[in-house]
Structure formats: C-alpha cells, structure tokens
N, C-alpha and C positions, 0 to 999 in steps of 0.2 A: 504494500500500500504506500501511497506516496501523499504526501499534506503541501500544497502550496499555499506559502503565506505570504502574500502580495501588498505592496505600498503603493498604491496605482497613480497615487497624485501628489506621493511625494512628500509627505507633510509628517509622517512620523517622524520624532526623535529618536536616537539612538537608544538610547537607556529605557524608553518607554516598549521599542519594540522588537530590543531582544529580552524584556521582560517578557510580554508578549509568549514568545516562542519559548522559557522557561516556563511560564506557565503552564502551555502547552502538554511540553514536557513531562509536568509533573504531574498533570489530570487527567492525560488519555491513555487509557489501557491500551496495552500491548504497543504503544509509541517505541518503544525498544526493536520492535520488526518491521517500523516505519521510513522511510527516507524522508526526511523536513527539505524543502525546496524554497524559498525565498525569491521575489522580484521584484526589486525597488526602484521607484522610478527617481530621479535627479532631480526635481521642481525646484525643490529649495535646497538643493546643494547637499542633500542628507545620504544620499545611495551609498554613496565609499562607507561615510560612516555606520549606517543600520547595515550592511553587508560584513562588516567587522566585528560589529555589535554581534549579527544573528550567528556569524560563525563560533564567538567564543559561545553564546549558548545555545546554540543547537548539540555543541560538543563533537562537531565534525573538523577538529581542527587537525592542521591547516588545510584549509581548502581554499586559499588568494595564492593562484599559481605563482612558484617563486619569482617566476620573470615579470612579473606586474608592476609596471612604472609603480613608485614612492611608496608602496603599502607590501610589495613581496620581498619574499627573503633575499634575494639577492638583489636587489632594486640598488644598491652602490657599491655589490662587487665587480663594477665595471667603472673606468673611467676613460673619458676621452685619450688619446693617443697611447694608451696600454693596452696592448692585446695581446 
C-alpha cells in the first residue's frame, strides 16, 4: 500500500507537516508495510524544506539523492577546477 501526502499549494510549514506525517505514523495500522510518498509544491518557497522535514519523519532516511544541488551529501564535495 502506498499513502500520498500532498502540499498542493504550497502553504504548509515544515514542522507543521512533517508532524503531519508523524502523526500519521503513529495512528495507522500496519503503516510499517506502507510506502509514505510526499509532493510538495514551491508557492511559498516551502518544498526543499517540508521535503526535508517529511524525510526525517517518514524515517526513510536518506532519501535527497547525494548529488542534489545545496541539500545532498555530496553537494561540496566538488569544486570548480578540481577534478
């Protein structure tokens, strides 16, 4: 079974909506055999961060592929004219 939990207009805060998904979490049976899916949309400039948010409490972490500009694990192990 798979849960999508959707920002569609952009307007949730971070801490409010990966409480949200904690919540979730902790109320729906058998969420253990579930996949949490998440899709946030940018309006207010919030998606990086509830995507951040939903990933520490979905508890699927890391899931921001390492090579993700400013937010993935290797985002400055690369610099201009070092290769």
């Amino acid at each position: 079974m798979t849960i999508g939990i959707v920002d569609t207009v952009g307007y949730s805060l971070p801490h409010k909506f990966g409480q949200l998904i904690a919540d979730i979490r902790s109320n729906t049976p058998g969420i253990e055999n579930t996949i949490i899916t998440t899709h946030c949309h940018n309006d207010l400039g919030l998606a990086v961060a509830n995507t951040l948010e939903v990933e520490e409490y979905s508890g699927m972490l890391p899931q921001v592929q390492p090579h993700k500009a400013i937010v993935g694990a290797n985002a400055f192990s690369h610099e201009s004219g070092i290769h």
